[in-house]
C-alpha positions as CSV (number, residue, x, y, z in Angstrom):
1,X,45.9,2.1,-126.0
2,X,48.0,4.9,-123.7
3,X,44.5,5.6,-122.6
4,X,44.1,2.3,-121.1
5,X,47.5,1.6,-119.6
6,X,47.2,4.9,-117.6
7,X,43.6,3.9,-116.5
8,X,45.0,0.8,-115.2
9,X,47.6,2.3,-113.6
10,X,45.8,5.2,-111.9
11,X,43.8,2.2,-110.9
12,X,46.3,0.1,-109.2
13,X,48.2,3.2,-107.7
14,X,44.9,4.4,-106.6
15,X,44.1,1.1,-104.9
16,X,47.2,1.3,-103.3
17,X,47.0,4.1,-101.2
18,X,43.3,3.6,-100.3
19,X,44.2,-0.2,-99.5
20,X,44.9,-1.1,-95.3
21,X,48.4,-0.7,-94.8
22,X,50.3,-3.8,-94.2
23,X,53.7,-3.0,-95.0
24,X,53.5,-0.4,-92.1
25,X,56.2,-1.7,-89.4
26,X,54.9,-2.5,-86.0
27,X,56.8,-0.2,-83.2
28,X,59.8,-1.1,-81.9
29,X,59.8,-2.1,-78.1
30,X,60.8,0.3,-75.3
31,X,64.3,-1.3,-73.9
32,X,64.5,-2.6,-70.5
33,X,65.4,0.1,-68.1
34,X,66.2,-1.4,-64.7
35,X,65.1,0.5,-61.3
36,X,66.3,-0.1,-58.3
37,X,64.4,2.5,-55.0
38,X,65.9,1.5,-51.7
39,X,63.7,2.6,-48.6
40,X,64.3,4.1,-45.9
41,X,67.3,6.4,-47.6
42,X,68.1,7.4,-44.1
43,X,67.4,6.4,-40.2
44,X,68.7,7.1,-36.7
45,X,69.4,4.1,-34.6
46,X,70.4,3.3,-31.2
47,X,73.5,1.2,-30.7
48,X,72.2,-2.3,-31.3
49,X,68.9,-1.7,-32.8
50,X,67.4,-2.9,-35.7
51,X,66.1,-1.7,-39.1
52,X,64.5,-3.5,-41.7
53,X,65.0,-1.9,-45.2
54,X,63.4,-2.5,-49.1
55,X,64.6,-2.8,-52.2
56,X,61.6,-1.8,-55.2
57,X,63.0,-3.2,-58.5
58,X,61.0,-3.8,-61.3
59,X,61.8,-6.7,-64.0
60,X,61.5,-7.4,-67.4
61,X,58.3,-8.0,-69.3
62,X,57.5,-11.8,-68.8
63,X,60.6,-12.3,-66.3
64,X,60.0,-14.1,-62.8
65,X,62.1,-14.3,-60.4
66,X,61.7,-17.1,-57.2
67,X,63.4,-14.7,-54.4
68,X,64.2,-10.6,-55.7
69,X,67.8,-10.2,-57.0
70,X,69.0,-8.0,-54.7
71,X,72.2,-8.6,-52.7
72,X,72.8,-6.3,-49.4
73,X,76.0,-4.9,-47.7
74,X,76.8,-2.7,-44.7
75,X,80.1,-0.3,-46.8
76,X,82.1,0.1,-43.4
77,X,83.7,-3.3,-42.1
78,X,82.8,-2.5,-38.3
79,X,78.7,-0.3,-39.1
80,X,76.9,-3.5,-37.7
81,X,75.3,-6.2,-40.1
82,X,72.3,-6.8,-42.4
83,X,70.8,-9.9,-43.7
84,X,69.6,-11.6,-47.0
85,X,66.1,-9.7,-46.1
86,X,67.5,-6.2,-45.3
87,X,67.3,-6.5,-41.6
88,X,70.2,-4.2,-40.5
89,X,71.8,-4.7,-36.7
90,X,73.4,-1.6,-35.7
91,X,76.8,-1.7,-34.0
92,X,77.6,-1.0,-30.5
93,X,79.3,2.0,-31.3
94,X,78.2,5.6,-32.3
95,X,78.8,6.8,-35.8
96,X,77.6,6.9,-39.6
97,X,77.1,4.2,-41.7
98,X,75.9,3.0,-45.1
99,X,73.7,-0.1,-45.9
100,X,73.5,-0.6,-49.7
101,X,72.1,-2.7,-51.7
102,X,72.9,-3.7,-55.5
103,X,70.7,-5.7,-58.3
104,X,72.5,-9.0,-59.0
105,X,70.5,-9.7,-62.4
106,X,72.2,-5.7,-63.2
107,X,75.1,-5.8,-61.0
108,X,76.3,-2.0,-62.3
109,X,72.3,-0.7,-60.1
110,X,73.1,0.0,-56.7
111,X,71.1,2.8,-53.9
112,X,72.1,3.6,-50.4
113,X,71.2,4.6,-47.1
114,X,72.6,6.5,-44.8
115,X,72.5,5.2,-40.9
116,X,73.5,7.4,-38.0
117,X,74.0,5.4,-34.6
118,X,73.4,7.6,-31.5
């Protein structure tokens, strides 16, 4: 009779570890990382030119977007302008200045170039 009951459970143990694994969690995803490249990083103007610049963000798996999330800004109140698209105006004046650009869906991402008007 103890013969038996260890047979059996020899049996079902070896059964078990032979058997497919399905209690075997899957992976856990890779968390979102957001990127944010900004090109050029740096340009020499002349007074009045123009620029255009990019933002290269990725997004998150199965996210899509009708216009990219990006909101630009020239940092000194008098280094020219830039609009919605990136398109930076320099100002009449020599000097340095800094066009950035931040992620709006992760406010906290930001990159920026410097500008020097000749």
């Amino acid at each position: 009779m103890m013969h038996r009951l260890f047979s059996t459970t020899a049996i079902l143990l070896a059964f078990a570890c032979t058997a497919p694994g399905t209690n075997v969690p899957p992976k856990p995803a890779e968390p979102f990382v957001p990127r944010l490249a900004l090109r050029p990083v740096a340009v020499s103007l002349a007074r009045s030119a123009t620029q255009g610049f990019q933002a290269e963000i990725n997004y998150p798996e199965g996210m899509r977007y009708l216009r990219q999330p990006v909101a630009w800004r020239v940092v000194e109140p008098e280094g020219g302008s830039i609009t919605v698209t990136g398109l930076y105006t320099a100002p009449g004046v020599p000097g340095t200045f800094h066009v950035e650009v931040r992620r709006e869906d992760f406010p906290g991402i930001s990159a920026t170039a410097t500008v020097t008007v000749k």
